[in-house]
C-alpha positions as CSV (number, residue, x, y, z in Angstrom):
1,X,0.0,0.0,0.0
2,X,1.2,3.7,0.4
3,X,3.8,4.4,2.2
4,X,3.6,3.8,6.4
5,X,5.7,6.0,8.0
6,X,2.4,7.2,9.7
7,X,3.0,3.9,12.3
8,X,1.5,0.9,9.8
9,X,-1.5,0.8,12.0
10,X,-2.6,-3.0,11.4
11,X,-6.0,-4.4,13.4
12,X,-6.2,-8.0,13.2
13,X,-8.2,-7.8,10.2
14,X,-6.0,-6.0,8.0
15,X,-3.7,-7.9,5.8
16,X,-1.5,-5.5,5.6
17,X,1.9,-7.4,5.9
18,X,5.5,-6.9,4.9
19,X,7.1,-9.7,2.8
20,X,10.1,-10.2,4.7
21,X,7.4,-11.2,7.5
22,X,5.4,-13.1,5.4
23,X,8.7,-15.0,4.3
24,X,9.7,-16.3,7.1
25,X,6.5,-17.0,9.1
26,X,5.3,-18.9,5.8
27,X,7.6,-19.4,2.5
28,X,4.1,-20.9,1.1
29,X,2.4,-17.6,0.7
30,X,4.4,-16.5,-2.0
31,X,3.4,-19.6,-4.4
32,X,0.9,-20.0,-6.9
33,X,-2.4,-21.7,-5.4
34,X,-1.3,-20.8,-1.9
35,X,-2.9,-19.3,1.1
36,X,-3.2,-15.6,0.9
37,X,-2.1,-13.8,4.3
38,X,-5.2,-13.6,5.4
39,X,-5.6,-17.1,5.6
40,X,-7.9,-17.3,2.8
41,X,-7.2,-19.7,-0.7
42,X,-6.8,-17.5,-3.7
43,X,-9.6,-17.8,-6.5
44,X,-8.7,-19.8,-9.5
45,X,-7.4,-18.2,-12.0
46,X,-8.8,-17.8,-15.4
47,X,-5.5,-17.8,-18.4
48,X,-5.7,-15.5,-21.2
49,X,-5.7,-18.1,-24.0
50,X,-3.0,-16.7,-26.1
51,X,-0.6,-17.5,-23.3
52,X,0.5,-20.8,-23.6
53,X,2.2,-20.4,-19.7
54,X,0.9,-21.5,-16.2
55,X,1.0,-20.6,-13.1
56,X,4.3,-21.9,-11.7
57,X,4.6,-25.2,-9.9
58,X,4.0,-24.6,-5.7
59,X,7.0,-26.7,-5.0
60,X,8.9,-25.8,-8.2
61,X,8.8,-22.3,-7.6
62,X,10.0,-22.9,-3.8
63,X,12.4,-24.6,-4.5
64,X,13.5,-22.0,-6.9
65,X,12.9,-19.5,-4.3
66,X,15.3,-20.8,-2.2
67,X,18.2,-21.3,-4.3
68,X,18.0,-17.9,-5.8
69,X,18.6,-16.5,-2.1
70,X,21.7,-18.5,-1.9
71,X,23.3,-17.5,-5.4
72,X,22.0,-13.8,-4.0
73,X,24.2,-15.0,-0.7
74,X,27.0,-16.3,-2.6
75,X,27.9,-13.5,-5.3
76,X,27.6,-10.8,-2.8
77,X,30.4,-12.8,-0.5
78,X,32.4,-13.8,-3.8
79,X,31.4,-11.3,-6.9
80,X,31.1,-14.0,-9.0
81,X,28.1,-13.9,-11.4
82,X,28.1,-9.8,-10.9
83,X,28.5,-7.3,-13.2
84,X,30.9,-4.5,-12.9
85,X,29.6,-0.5,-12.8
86,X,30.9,0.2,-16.3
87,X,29.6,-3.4,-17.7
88,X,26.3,-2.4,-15.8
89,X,25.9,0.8,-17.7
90,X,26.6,-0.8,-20.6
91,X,24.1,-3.3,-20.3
92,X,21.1,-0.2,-20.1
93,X,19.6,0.1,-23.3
94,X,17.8,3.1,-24.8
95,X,14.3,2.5,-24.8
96,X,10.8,4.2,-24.8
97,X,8.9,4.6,-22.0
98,X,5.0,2.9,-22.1
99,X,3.3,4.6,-19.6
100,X,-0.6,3.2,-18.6
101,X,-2.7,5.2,-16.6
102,X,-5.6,3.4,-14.3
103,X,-8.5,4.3,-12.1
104,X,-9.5,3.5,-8.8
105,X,-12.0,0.8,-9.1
106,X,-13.2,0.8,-5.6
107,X,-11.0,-1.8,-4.7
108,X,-7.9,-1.2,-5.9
109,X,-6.8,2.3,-5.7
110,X,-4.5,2.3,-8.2
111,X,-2.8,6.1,-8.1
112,X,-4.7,9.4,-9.4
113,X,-1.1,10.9,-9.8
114,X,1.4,9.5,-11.9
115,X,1.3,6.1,-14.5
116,X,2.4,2.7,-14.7
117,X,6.1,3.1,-16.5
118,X,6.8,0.2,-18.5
119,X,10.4,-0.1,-20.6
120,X,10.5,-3.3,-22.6
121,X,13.5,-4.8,-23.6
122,X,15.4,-2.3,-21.4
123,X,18.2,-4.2,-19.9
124,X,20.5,-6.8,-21.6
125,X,21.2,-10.3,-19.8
126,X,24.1,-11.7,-21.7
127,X,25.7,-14.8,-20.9
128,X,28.1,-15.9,-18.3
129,X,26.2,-12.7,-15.8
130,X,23.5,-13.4,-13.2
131,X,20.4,-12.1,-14.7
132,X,18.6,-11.0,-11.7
133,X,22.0,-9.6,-9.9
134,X,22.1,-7.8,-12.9
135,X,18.0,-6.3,-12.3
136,X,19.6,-5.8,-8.9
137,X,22.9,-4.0,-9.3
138,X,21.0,-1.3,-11.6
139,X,18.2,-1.1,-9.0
140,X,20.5,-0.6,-6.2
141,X,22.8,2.0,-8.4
142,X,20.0,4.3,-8.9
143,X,18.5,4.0,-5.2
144,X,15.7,1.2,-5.6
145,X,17.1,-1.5,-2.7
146,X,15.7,-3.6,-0.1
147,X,15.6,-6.1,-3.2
148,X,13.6,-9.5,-3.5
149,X,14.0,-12.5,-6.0
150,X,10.9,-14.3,-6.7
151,X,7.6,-13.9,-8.5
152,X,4.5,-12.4,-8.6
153,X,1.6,-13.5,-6.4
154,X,-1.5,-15.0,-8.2
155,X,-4.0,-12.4,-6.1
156,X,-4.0,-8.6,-7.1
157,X,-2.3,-6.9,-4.5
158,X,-0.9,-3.7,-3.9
159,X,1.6,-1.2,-1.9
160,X,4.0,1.0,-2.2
161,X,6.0,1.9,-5.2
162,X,7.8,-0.8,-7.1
163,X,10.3,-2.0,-9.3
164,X,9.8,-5.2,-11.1
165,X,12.7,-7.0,-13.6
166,X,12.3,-9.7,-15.4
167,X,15.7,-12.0,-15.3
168,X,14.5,-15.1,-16.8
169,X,10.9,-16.3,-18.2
170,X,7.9,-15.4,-19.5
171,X,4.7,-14.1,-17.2
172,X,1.1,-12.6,-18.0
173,X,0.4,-9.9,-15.6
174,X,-2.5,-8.0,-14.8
175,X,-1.9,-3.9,-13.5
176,X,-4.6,-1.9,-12.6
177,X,-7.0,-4.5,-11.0
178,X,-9.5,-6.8,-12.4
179,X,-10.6,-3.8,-15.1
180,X,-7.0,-3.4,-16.2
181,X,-4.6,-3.9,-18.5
182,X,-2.8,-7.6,-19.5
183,X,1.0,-7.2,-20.6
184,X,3.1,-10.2,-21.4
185,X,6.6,-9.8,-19.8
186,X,9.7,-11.7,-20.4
187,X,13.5,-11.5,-19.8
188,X,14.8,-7.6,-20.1
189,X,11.8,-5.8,-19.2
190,X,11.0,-3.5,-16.4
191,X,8.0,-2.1,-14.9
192,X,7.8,0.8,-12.2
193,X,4.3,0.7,-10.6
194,X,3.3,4.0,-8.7
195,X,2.5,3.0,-4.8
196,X,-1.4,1.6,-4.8
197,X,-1.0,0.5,-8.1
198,X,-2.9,-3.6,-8.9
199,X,-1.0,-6.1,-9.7
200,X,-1.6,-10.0,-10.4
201,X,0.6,-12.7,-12.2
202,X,-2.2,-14.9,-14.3
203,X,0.2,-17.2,-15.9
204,X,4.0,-17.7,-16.0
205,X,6.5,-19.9,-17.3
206,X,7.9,-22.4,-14.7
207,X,11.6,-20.6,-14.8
208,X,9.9,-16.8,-14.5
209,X,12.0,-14.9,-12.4
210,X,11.7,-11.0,-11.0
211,X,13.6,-8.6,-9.7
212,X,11.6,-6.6,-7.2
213,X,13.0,-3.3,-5.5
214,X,11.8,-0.3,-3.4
215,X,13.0,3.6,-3.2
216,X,14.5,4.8,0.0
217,X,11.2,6.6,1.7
218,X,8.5,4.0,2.9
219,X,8.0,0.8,3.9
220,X,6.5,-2.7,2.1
221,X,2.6,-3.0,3.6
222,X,0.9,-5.6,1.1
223,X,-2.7,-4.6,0.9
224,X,-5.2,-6.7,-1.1
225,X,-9.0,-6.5,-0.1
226,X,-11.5,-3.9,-0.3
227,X,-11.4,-3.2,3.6
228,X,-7.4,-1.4,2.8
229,X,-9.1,0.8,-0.1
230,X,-10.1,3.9,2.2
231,X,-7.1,3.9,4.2
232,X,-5.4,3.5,1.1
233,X,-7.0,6.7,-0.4
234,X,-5.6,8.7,2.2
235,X,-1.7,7.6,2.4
236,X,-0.8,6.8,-1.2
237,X,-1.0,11.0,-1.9
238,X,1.7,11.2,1.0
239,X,3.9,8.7,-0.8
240,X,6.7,11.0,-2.3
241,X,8.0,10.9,-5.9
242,X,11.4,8.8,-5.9
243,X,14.5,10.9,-6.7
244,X,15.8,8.2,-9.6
245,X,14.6,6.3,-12.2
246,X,15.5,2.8,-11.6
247,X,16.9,2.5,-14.9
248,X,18.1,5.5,-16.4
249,X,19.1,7.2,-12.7
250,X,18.6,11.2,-12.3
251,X,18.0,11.7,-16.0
252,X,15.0,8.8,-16.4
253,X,12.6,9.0,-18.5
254,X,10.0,8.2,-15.2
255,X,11.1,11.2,-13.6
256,X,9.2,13.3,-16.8
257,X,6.0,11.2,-16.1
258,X,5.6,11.3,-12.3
259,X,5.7,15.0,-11.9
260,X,5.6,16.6,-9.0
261,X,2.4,18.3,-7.9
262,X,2.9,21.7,-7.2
């Protein structure tokens, strides 16, 4: 949800919770088909069917889960698998930014201010380099840490703002609620969702990997049911525009589309 440095005031009834909790009180929440934080299964899931994906394997995608945290473990301690700053820079491409706009729908917020900023293709994943430390070493150059590899829940769900890069896969996602918009991702692409903005991963290849990252101000609440909405209306105006783009740093091209109000 929007940004909680007004206390994250949760009532038992609010499922309002931070994924490093929900990591290690239940590793299962993050997998497709699994309880939702709340306690609650998630709805199946209707495919578009143009997608030839599925919704990752529970036990697959655990197990996958897993190992990327000790890769993530074992190239910060060693360097191995990392890209250097100059190869980093290099590996930016120069790309458009798709920018997609959504209302509040009474359950999902979305955000009134500033767009979905979508750049496909943006970063290059050659060989013999970690993908996702790549997605992370740019995040984390620009500002965008407190970074996450895994991938997206099956629920829509929403917070504060957020960084998503694809290191490896294909997935069909869902922004701006159930009366959104559908993009297919895959390998290269980034999305930057404004804080209250829907999300939902319909269908994903079984080796789908992201990237997820945060800016400095705020902290990760999770909201996902219609009880958050008003609450939500009131602290996602208070979350501030980020000082980088995650990609292009001071000069991004998201910069130009979330301006601030005056």
């Amino acid at each position: 949800m929007g940004s909680s440095r007004n206390g994250g005031h949760l009532s038992q009834k609010v499922t309002c919770l931070s994924r490093r909790a929900v990591r290690r009180s239940n590793a299962l929440h993050e997998i497709g088909h699994a309880d939702r934080p709340n306690g609650t299964r998630a709805a199946p899931l209707s495919f578009p069917s143009r997608s030839p994906s599925r919704i990752q394997d529970p036990h697959r995608k655990l197990a996958m889960a897993i190992l990327e945290t000790l890769k993530k473990t074992a190239e910060k301690a060693t360097g191995l698998a990392k890209p250097s700053r100059d190869r980093l820079e290099d590996l930016v491409r120069s790309r458009k930014a798709n920018t997609f706009a959504f209302k509040n729908d009474g359950v999902i917020p979305n955000n009134a201010r500033w767009p979905l900023v979508f750049y496909r293709g943006v970063v290059a994943l050659p060989d013999g380099l970690d993908p996702a430390a790549i997605m992370e070493d740019l995040f984390k150059l620009n500002g965008w840490g407190d970074s996450w590899r895994d991938g997206i829940y099956d629920y829509v769900h929403y917070h504060i703002h957020e960084v998503l890069g694809i290191a490896r896969g294909k997935g069909t996602v869902r922004f701006g609620g159930n009366n959104g918009r559908i993009v297919q991702l895959k390998d290269g692409d980034v999305a930057v969702l404004p804080a209250g903005t829907g999300h939902q991963c319909l269908a994903a290849s079984s080796n789908f990997l992201v990237v997820g990252a945060y800016p400095p101000s705020g902290t990760y609440d999770e909201c996902t049911t219609s009880e958050h909405h008003d609450r939500a209306l009131k602290t996602i105006p208070k979350v501030g525009r980020p000082r980088k783009d995650p990609v292009y740093g001071a000069n991004g091209l998201l910069l130009s589309a979330w301006k601030s109000l005056r």
